[in-house]
N, C-alpha and C positions, 0 to 999 in steps of 0.2 A: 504493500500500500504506500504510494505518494505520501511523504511529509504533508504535502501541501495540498489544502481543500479548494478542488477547482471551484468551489460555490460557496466562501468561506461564510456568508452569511444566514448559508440552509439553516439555520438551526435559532438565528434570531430574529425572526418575523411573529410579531407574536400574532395568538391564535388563540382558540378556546381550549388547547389540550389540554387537562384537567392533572395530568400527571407531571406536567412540568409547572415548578415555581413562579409565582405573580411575577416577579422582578423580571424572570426570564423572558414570558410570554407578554409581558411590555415593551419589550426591548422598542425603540423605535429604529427605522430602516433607513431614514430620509434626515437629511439638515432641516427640512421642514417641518418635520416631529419632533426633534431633537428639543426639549425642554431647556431653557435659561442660556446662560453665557452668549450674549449678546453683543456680548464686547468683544468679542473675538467672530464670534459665527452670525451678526446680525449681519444684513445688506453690505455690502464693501468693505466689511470689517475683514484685518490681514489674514487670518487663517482659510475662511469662506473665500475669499480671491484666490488663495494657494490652490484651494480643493477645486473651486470651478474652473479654474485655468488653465490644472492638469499641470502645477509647477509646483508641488508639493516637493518638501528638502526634509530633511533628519529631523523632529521634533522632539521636547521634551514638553508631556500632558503633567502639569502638576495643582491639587487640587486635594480637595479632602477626601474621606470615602462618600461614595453613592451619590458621587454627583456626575457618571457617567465619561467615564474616562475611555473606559474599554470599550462603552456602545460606539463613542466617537471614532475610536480606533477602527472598529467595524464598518462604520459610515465609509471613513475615509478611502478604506479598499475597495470596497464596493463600489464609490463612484470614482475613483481612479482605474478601474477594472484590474487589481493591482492582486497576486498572489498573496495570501494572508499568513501569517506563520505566527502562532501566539506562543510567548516561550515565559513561563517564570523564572524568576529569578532564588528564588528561594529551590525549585527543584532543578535547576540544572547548573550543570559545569562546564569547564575550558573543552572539554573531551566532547560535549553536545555542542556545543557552538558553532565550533570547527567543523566538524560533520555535516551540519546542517547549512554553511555557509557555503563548501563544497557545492551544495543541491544549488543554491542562491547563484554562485557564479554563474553555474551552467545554466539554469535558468534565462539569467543575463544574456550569453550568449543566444542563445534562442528567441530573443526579444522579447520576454515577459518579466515586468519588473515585479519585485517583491518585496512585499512589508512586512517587517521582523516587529511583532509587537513584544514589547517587556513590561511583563507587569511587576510592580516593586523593583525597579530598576536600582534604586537606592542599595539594593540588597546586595547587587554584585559587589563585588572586593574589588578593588583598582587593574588587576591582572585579566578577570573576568569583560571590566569593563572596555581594558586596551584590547581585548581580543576584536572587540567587531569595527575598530576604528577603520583595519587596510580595508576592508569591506565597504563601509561608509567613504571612505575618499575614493575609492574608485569606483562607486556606482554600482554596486552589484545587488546593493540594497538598500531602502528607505526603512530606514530606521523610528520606532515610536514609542518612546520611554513615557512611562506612567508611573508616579511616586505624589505620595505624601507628604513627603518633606521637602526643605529648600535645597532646589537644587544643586546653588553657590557651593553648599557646604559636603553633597552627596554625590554629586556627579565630577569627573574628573574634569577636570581641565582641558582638557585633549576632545572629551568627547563630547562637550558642555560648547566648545567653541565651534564647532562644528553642524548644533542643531540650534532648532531654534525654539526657545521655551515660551511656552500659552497656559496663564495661568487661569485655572479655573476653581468658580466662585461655588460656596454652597448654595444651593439653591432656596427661594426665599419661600415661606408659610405658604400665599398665596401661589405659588407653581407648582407644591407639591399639592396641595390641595385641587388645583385642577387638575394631575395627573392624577392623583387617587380616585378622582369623579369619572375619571375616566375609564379607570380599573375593574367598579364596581357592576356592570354589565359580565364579566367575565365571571366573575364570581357568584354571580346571580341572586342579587344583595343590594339591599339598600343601605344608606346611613345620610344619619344627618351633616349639613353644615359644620357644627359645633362637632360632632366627633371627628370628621375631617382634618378640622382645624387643632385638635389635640394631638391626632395621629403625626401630622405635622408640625407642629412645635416641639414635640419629643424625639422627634428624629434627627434634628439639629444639622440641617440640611441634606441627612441624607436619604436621597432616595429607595436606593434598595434598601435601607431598614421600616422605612415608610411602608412599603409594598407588603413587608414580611410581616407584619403590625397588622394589615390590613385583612389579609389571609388568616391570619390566626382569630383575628376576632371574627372575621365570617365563619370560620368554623367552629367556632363555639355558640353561630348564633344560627341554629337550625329554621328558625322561622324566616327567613330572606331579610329580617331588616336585625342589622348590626344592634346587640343590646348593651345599655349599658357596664352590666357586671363583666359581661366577655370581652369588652372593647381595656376595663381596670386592670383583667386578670393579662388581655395580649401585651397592656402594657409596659409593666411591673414597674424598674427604676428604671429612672431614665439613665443612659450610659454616656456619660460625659466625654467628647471630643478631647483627650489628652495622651499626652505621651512625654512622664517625666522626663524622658533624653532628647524631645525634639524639638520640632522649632515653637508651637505652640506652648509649652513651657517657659521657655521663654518671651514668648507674645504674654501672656497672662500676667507673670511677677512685670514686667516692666508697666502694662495698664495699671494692675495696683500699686505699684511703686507712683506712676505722674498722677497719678488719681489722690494720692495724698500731698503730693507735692503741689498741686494746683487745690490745693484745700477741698473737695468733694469727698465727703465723707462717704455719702450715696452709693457713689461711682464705685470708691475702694471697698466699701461692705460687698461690696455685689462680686468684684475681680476677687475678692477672698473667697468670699461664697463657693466661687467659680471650683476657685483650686479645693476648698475643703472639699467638696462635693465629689470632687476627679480622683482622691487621695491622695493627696500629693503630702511629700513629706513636711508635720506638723514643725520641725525644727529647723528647714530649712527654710521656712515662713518666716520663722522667731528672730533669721536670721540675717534675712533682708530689712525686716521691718527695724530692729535694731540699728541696721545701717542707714534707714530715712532718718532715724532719730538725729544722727550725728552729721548726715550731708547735708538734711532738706531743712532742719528746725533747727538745731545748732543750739548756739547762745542767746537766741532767740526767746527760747523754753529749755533752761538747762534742766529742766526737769524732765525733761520728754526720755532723756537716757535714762534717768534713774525709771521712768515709769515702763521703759523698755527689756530692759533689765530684769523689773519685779515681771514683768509679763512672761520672758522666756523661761526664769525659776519655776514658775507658775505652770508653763507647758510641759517642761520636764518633767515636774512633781504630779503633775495630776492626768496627763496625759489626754486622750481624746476621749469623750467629746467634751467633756467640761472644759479641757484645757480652750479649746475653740474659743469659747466664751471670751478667756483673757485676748486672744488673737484679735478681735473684733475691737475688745476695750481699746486696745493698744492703737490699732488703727484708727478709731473714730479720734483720741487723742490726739496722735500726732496730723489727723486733716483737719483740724480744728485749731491748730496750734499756728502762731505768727511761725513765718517763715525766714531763715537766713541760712546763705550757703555761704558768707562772709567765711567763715573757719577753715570751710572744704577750699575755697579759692586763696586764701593764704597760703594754705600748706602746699597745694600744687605750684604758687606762684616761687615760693621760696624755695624749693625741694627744686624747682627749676635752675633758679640763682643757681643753686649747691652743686647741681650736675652740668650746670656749664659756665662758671665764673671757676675763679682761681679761690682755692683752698685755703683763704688766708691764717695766716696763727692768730691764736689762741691772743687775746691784749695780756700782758703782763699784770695788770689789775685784776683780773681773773684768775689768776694761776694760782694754786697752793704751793706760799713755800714749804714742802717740808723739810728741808736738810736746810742747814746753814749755810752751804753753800749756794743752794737756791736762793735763797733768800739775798748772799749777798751780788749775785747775777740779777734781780731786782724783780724775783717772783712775788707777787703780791703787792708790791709798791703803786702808791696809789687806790690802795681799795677802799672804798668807804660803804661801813656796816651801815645796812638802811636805818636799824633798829637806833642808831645813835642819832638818828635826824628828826627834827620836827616831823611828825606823822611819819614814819618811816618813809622819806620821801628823799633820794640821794640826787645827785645830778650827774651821779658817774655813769660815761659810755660804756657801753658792752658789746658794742656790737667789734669789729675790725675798723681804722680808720678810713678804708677804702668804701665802707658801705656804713658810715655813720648821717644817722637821718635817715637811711632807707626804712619805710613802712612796707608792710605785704598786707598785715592784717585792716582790714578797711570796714570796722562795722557798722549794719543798717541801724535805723532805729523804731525800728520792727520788737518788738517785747519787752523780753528782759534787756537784748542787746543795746537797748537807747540808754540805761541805765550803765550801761561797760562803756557807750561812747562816749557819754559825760562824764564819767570816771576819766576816762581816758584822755579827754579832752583838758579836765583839769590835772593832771599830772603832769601833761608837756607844758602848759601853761606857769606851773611853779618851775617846770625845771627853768625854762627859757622867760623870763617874766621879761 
């Protein structure tokens, strides 16, 4: 038997067969049934030009799950009239590639071009990846990577410069919900608006979880209209869109990180929420959040550390889900708290000085003499005990004399910090009267 399905889309037309999967027998066939991403496949949009034009190059599909990566893949062959070859990434090797690349050449010659589809491309290892590059520069195949994650960080270089990436959107409440209406003929079932709109909210744009939601509650609902106890029980929890190592992980902590940095306590309950709900590690929360205390509120609210602080004690000691509770406390404090990055922008400013000016010594006013001979080399000469001045207030430099007068620290006066500025204001002021 041919690798290669001379009809590679026999199988996704959908149909009333009863024995295959909703998801499956929806498949659509056409860009004109092809639900959402508009922005790529609307009228004259760049991908829709490649396909109509029959000038179609290497892509990479990246998008979340069930928003129809692989139907497109299908599309595309189909109206390219284009050999289909779907290969995972997770079940094959250098030893399958190669074999099948083999087929791919010869094909070429023969003037039938072919599409090597890969799903979870991300998955291949760099060696996997450089296998299908000679292939890709010399035409023997049209390559179509489909992944999850960002590409930047998961496809090589080599193979990344070579295609062209289309990212794709999850699809929104109202698109799944007209797919679902569309569904429900097949299943020979009714349902409401409002469960429509539940099945699609909990799918969290994805399609074929929708679909499978939708099937399971008709089949629990014997009388043709979808009930509600069947529609609770298809539900269950809902499963949160994450993946502690991927990119979305970090999408999340950075929205609640600027969500308390732009004072929205709302915003940041909600981006916690998010991660509580996904599982994401309860200490690794404790741990960012501790660090808005010190970049985003500063000396602003020198208390915001200390309440930082009692909050991660707090998470370790009690753990989940109580601990949550402090999670939330912590955060509603610090988006409510005056803001100053005054501390973080010193220390970057002067940490800069340090790693590109000259290393000056130590002022002799600083120095401990401790041997006598130090002392009479002139360690210490010059120092004056603050503790001996009116208000303990000296006038002695400490900085080097090449950087005397330089300031880094420049505080707002945003909280407590207006309070350290007039402080500080009146200090330079006795020294320099």
């Amino acid at each position: 038997m041919s690798l290669f399905d001379s009809n590679p889309l026999s199988h996704a037309f959908a149909d009333s067969d009863p024995q295959r999967p909703l998801a499956d027998r929806m498949r659509p066939v056409t860009l004109d049934d092809y639900a959402g991403q508009e922005h790529i496949l609307g009228p004259g949009k760049p991908l829709r030009s490649q396909i109509e034009r029959d000038q179609l190059t290497s892509i990479i599909l990246w998008g979340p799950p069930g928003v129809g990566k692989t139907t497109l893949a299908h599309i595309i062959a189909r109206m390219t009239k284009s050999e289909f070859l779907p290969f995972s990434a997770v079940l094959s090797g250098i030893k399958e590639i190669k074999a099948v690349m083999v087929d791919a050449e010869r094909l070429r010659k023969l003037g039938r071009r072919t599409i090597v589809f890969i799903d979870e491309i991300h998955r291949f290892n760099k060696a996997q990846q450089d296998a299908f590059l000679p292939y890709v520069e010399r035409g023997d195949i049209i390559l179509i990577g489909a992944t999850t994650e960002n590409p930047s960080f998961e496809i090589n270089a080599a193979l990344l410069s070579r295609s062209r990436v289309y990212m794709l959107r999850a699809l929104t409440t109202e698109e799944i919900v007209d797919l679902l209406r569309g569904a429900l003929p097949l299943l020979k079932t009714t349902a409401s608006d409002e469960m429509l709109e539940k099945i699609a909210a909990a799918s969290n744009g994805d399609v074929r979880s929708a679909y499978n939601t939708l099937e399971v509650a008709a089949a629990g609902s014997p009388g043709g209209v979808i009930e509600e106890a069947a529609l609770t029980d298809a539900l269950g929890r809902k499963v949160l869109l994450y993946d502690k190592t991927g990119e979305e992980h970090y999408n999340l902590i950075s929205a609640l990180h600027k969500s308390v940095r732009s004072s929205d306590p709302d915003a940041a309950l909600y981006w916690l929420a998010r991660m509580l709900e996904a599982g994401e590690d309860r200490m690794y929360i404790a741990r960012r959040v501790v660090r808005m205390a010190v970049e985003d509120v500063g000396l602003a609210d020198p208390r915001a550390l200390e309440q930082c602080i009692a909050m991660q004690q707090a998470v370790h000691f009690l753990g989940m889900p109580e601990g949550d509770l402090a999670l939330a406390q912590a955060v509603i404090y610090l988006a409510a708290s005056p803001k100053s990055d005054a501390a973080y922008r010193a220390l970057g400013d002067v940490t800069r000085e340090v790693r590109e000016g000259r290393a000056e010594p130590v002022p002799m006013q600083l120095r401990n003499a401790s041997t006598s001979s130090m002392k009479a080399w002139g360690y210490g000469e010059g120092y004056q005990h603050a503790h001996e001045f009116e208000g303990a207030v000296n006038d002695m430099q400490c900085l080097p004399d090449s950087l005397a007068g330089r300031r880094w620290y420049h505080p707002t006066e945003r909280g407590v910090e207006k309070r350290i500025k007039d402080r500080l204001d009146e200090l330079r002021a006795r020294r320099n009267p």
